[in-house]
Structure formats: C-alpha cells, structure tokens
N, C-alpha and C positions, 0 to 999 in steps of 0.2 A: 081327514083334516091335515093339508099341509101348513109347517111352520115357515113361515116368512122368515129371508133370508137377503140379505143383503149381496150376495157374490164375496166375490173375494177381492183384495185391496189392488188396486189397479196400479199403487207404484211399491210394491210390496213385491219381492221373489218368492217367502214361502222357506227358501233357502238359508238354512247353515243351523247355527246354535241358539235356535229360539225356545223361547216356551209357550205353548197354545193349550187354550179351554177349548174343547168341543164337545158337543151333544150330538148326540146321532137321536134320530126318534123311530121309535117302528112305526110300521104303515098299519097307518087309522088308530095309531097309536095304541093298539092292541096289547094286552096285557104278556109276552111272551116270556121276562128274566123273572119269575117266580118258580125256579127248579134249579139244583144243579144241574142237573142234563144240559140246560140249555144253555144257562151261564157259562158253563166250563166249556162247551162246544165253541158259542162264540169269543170268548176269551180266549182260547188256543187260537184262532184266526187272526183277532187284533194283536194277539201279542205277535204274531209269526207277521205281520204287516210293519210292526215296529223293529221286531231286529232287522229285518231285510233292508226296510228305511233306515235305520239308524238313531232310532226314537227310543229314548227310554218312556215306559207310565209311570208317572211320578203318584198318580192318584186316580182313582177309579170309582166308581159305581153305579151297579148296574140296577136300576129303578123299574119297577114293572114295565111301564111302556117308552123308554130311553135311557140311552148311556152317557154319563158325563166321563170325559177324560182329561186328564193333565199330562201334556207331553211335553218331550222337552229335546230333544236335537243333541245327537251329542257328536256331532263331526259340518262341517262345512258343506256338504253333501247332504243332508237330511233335506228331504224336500215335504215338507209339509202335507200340499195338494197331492202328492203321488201315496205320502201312509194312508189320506183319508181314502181315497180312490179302495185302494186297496184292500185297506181293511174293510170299508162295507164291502168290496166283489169276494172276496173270502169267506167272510162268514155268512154273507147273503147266501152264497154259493150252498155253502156246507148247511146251514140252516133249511135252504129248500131243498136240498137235499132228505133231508131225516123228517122233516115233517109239511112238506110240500107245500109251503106258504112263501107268501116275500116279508123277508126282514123290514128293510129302513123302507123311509121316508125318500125320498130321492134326495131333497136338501138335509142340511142341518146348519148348524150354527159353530161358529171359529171366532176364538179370540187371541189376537196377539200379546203377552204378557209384556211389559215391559221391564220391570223389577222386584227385585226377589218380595218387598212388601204386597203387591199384588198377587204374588204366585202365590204366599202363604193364605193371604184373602182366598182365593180361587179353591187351594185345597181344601181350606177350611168348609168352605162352602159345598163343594162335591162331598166332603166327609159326612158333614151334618146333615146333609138331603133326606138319608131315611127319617132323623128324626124330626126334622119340618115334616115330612109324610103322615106322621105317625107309626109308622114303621118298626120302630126299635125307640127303644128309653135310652139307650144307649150304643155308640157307634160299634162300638166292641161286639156287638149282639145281634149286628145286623149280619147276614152271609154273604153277601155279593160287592163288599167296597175293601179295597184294598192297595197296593203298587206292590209294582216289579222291581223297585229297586229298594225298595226302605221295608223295614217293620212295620206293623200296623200300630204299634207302641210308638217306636220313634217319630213315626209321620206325624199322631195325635199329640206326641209331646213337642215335635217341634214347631205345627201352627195352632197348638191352643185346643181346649177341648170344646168350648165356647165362641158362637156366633156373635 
C-alpha cells in the first residue's frame, strides 16, 4: 500500500530555516518500530541525516508502521529534500542490513510549517499519535516519541498536553 503523495512544491527551495511535518511510512506498512532494537537503530540514522543537514528534531514518533517528524532548519543551508533523501538511504541502508528487509515506502508525506502556532498544532499532534492509537493513556508512557533538542516535559508543557 503506497501513500499518495503530492511531490514537492514547485516554487518552493526546501532551503534555509524552515520547519516541516513528515511521515515516512514502512513498506506495506509493516509493523517494524515496536522494539528498541529497531527504533534506536533507525533513530541513530535520521538523527545522523539531521546533523549533517543542519536539522534539528524538534519532535518525534516512531508508530508501528510510520514515522512522524518535526524538523526545523537551523542555518540557510539546510536543505530539506537532501535530510529526507538521506535519512530514509541511511537507515534503509542499516535496517536492511540487520534484518534483510526494505524499510520505507518510496514516498511520504511533507509539510511546510508556516508559524510557530502551527508548529505547536503539528507537535501536539505527532505527540498525541500513540494515544489516538491506543497505544499509551499517556504520552509519557509511550517509548518511541520524543526530540533532540527539548525535554520530553518541556515539549509537552509547551504545546499542551491535550488534542
């Protein structure tokens, strides 16, 4: 099952200090981030995508069969299409590696944030995921959602703990 994908914005660079939602989805949407094994594996990947690009993860979490991410540019030079590239060839890479399978989907899904009210919506929304799931009663509870650059406390205290 591939996810329908729009391409990317035709008068859009991608480039400098933005902030973007993506979902990566695995192929056939297979249930693969239920272990730290795997999580922590491809999370060493995207994060090693992100510093090289210049990306901070502002918010994270990794759902049985897709990743939501919030990323955010933190130099002139961040090139958006180049972390996504990257990061799935990385942990694709290292994934089929350890357990001889293919990770993503070929597409996924991008959204350009335009302001910080949207960004806290967006987090809010990646945070709460497992418990729309049913997943977890609580986001605190869940193992696989988090950021590189804030507390898991401060994240949740500064967009709200509620959808």
């Amino acid at each position: 099952m591939q996810t329908a994908t729009p391409g990317h914005l035709k008068a859009f660079t991608y480039l400098g200090s933005y902030r973007y939602s993506l979902t990566f989805c695995t192929d056939h949407r297979r249930h693969v981030f239920t272990s730290n094994e795997t999580v922590n594996l491809v999370f060493e990947q995207i994060s090693r995508a992100a510093a090289e690009n210049q990306f901070a993860i502002v918010a994270y979490c990794f759902m049985p069969d897709h990743l939501h991410l919030l990323i955010e540019g933190t130099s002139e030079s961040s090139d958006c299409r180049r972390f996504i590239a990257r990061a799935k060839q990385y942990s694709g890479f290292y994934y089929s590696k350890e357990f001889d399978r293919r990770l993503w989907q070929r597409s996924g899904y991008e959204h350009v944030l335009r302001d910080d009210e949207e960004t806290n919506v967006v987090a809010r929304y990646i945070l709460n995921s497992p418990l729309r799931a049913g997943l977890a009663e609580k986001v605190e509870d869940y193992p696989y959602v988090g950021s590189s650059v804030h507390q898991l406390r401060d994240l949740l205290e500064g967009v709200g703990k509620s959808e």
